[in-house]
C-alpha positions as CSV (number, residue, x, y, z in Angstrom):
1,X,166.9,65.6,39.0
2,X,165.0,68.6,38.1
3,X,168.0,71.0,39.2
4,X,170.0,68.2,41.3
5,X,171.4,65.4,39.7
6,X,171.5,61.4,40.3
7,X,174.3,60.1,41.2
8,X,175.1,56.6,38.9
9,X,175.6,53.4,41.4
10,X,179.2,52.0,41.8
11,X,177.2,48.3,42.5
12,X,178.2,46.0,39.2
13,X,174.9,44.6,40.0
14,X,172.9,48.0,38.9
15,X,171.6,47.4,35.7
16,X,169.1,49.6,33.6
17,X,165.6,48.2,34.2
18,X,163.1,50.8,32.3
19,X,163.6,52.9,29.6
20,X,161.6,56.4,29.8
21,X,160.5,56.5,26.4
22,X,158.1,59.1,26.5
23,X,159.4,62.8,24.6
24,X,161.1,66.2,26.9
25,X,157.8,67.7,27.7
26,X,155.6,64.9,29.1
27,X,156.5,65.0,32.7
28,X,160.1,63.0,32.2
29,X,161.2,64.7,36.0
30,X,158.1,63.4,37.5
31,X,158.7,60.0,35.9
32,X,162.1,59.9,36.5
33,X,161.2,60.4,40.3
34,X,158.4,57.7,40.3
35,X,160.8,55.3,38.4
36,X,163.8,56.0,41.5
37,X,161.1,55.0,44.0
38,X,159.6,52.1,42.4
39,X,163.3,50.5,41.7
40,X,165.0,51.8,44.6
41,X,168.0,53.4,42.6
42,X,169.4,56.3,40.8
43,X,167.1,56.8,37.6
44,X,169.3,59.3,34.7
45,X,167.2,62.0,34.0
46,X,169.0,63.5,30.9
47,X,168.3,67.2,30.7
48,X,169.2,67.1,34.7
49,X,172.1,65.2,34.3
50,X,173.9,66.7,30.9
51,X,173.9,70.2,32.9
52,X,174.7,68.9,36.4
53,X,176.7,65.7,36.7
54,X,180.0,67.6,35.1
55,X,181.7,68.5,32.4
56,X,182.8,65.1,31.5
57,X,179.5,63.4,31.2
58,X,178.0,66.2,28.9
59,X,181.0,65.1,26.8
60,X,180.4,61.6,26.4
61,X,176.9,62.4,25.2
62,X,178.1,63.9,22.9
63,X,180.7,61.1,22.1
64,X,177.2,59.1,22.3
65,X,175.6,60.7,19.3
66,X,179.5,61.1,17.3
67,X,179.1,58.1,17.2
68,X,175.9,57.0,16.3
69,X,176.9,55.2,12.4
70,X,179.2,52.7,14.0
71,X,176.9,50.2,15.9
72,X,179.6,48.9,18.3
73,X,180.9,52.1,19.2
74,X,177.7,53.4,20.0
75,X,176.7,50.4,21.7
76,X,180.0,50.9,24.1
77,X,179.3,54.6,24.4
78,X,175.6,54.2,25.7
79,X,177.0,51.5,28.1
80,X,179.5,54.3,29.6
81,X,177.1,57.2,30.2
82,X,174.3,54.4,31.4
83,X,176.3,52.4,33.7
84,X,175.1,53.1,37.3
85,X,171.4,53.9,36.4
86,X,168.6,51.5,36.8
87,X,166.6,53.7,34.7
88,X,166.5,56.6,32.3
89,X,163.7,59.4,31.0
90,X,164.3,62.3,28.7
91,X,166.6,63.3,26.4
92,X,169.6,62.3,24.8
93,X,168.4,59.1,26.0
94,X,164.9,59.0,23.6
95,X,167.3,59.3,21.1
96,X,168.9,55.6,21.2
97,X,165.4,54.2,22.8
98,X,166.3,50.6,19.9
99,X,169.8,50.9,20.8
100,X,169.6,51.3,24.8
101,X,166.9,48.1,24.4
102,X,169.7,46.2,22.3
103,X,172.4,47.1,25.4
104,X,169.3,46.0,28.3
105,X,167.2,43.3,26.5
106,X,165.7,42.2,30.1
107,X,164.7,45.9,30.4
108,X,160.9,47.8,30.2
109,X,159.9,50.6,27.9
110,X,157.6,53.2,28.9
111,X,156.0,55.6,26.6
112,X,154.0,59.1,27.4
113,X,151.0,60.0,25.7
114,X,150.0,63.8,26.0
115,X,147.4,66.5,23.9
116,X,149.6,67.1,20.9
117,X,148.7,70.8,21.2
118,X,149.2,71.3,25.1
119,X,152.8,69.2,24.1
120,X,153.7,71.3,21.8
121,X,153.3,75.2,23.3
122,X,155.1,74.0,26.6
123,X,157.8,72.3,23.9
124,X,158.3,75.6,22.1
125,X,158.2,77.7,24.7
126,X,161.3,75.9,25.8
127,X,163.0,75.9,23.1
128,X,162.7,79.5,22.2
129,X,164.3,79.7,26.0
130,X,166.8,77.5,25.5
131,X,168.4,78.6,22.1
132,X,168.3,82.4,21.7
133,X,170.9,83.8,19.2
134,X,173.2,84.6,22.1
135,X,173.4,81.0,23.9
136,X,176.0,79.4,22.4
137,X,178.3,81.9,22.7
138,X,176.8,83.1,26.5
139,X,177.6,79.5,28.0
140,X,181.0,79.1,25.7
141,X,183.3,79.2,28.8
142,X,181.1,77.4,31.4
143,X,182.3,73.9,31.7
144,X,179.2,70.8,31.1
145,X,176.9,73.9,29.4
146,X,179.8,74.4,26.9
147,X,178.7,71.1,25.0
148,X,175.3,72.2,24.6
149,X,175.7,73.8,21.1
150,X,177.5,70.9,19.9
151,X,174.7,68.5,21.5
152,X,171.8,70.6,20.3
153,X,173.6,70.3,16.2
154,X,173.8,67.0,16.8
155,X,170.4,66.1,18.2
156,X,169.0,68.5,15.0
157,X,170.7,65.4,12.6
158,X,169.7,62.8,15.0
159,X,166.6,63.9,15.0
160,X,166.3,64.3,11.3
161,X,167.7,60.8,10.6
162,X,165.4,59.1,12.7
163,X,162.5,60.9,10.0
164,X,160.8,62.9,12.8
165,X,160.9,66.2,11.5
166,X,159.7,68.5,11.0
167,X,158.3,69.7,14.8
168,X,155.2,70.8,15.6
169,X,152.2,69.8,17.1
170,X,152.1,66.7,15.0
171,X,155.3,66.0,16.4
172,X,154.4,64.0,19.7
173,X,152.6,62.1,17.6
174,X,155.2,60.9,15.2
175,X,157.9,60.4,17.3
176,X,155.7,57.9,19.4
177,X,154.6,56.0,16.5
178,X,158.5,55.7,16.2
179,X,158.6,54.3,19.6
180,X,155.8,52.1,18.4
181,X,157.8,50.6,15.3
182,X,161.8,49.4,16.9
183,X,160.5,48.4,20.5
184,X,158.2,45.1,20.5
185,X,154.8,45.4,21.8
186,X,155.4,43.4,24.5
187,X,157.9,45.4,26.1
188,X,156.2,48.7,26.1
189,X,153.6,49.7,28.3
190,X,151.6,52.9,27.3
191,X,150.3,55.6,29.7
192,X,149.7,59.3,30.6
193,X,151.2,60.6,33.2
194,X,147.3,61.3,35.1
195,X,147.3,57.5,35.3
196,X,149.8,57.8,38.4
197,X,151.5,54.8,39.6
198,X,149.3,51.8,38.0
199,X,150.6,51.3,35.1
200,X,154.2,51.2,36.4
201,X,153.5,49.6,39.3
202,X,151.5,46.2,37.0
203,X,154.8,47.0,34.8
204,X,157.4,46.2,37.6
205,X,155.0,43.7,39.6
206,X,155.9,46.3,42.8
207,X,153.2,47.5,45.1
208,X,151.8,50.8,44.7
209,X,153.7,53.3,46.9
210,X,151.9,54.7,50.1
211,X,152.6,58.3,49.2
212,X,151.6,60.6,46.3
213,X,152.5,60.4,42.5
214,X,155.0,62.7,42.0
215,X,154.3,66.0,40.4
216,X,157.0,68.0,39.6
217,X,157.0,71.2,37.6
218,X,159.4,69.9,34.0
219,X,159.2,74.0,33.0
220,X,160.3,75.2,36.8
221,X,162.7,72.9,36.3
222,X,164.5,73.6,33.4
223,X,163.9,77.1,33.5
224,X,165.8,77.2,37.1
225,X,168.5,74.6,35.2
226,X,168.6,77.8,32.4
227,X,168.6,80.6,35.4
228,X,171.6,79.0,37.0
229,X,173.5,78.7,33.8
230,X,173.0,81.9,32.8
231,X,173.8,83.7,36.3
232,X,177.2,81.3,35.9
233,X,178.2,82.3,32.4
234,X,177.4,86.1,33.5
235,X,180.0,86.1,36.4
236,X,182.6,84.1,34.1
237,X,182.7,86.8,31.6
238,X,182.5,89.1,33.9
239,X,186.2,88.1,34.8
240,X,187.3,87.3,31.7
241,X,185.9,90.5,30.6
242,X,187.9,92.4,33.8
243,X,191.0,90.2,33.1
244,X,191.1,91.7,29.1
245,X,190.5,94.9,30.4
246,X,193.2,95.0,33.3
247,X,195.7,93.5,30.9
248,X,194.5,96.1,28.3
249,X,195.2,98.9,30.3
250,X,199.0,98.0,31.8
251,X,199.7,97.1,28.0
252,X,198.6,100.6,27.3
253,X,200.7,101.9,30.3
254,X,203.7,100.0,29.1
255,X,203.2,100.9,25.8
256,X,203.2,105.1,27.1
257,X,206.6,104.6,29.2
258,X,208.4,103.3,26.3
């Protein structure tokens, strides 16, 4: 994660355990990290994973949220893209945080508290970097990034459903009262993310780890994710650019001779 994806168990015995609830923007990479030491597994980070694990898997998120109104499809759906993961943080996955505890009843929530207003200008910063006019169309032909315009539409009426618009810096707040209402008290555990390894660690009844919390950088992240994306949509259209021009030019030749 954060630019290198998790690869989902084969084991049948690899179950989701914990269910990162807390929102994109409240150090999801660094709990994601935490969450694959603690349990000893592959832990789905979501924004890591919809640009990096292939094409295939960005589909079936979207398959995920296609078919959000029919319970048992969705139910079969979440199954698919969580099978192989002993945990999962960010989104899609905040999404379905009732549904994913309906699939995993044995499993943990964890929600993220954070200063509304901090939350917020590192949230839109992002997404004013992620969804410029051009985007869509920029990372049309590059295969995994091509679903993001569909994802993002989707996520808008996900997100509108679920009554948690509008966004803003009230946002955070809303969306974890949310949390609050479909998953029972005692399944949650609260934290911030300066509280380290404590909470988790009472959480999972696992000792605490002999090394530092991790701390990585959610922006560096996904703006490196965005970087890489970009420099790989530029050299695709580059050639498909080149390959309309070439055929341009012996059509035009052809067209002279005859």
């Amino acid at each position: 994660m954060g630019g290198v994806a998790s690869i989902p168990s084969t084991d049948p015995s690899c179950t989701l355990q914990v269910i990162g609830a807390g929102f994109s923007r409240t150090g999801t990479v660094s709990m994601a990290l935490a969450l694959e030491k603690l349990l000893g597994g592959p832990v789905c980070h979501g924004g890591t994973q919809m640009h990096m694990l292939g094409d295939e898997y960005a589909r079936r998120w979207v398959e995920v949220y296609e078919a959000r109104h029919d319970r048992p499809e969705l139910l079969r759906r979440l199954r698919e893209v969580t099978r192989g993961f002993v945990g999962i943080t960010d989104m899609p996955g905040v999404h379905f945080v009732e549904e994913l505890l309906e699939l995993y009843p044995e499993a943990r929530v964890v929600g993220v508290r954070r200063d509304a207003d901090r939350w917020w200008k590192s949230a839109n910063e992002m997404h004013d970097k992620m969804t410029p006019w051009y985007m869509d169309v920029l990372l049309w032909p590059v295969p995994t990034s091509r679903w993001f315009a569909r994802w993002h539409e989707l996520a808008m009426e996900r997100t509108k459903e679920l009554g948690l618009l509008p966004f803003g810096p009230e946002y955070l707040d809303r969306y974890n009262d949310w949390v609050s209402r479909v998953v029972p008290e005692e399944k949650i555990v609260w934290m911030e993310m300066k509280d380290e390894w404590g909470p988790l660690c009472k959480m999972l009844d696992k000792p605490k780890p002999d090394l530092p919390f991790p701390r990585a950088n959610d922006a560096e992240a996904a703006e490196g994710l965005i970087r890489e994306k970009v420099k790989k949509a530029t050299f695709i259209w580059s050639g498909i650019i080149g390959a309309v021009a070439i055929s341009a030019a012996v059509a035009h030749r052809i067209y002279r001779r005859t």
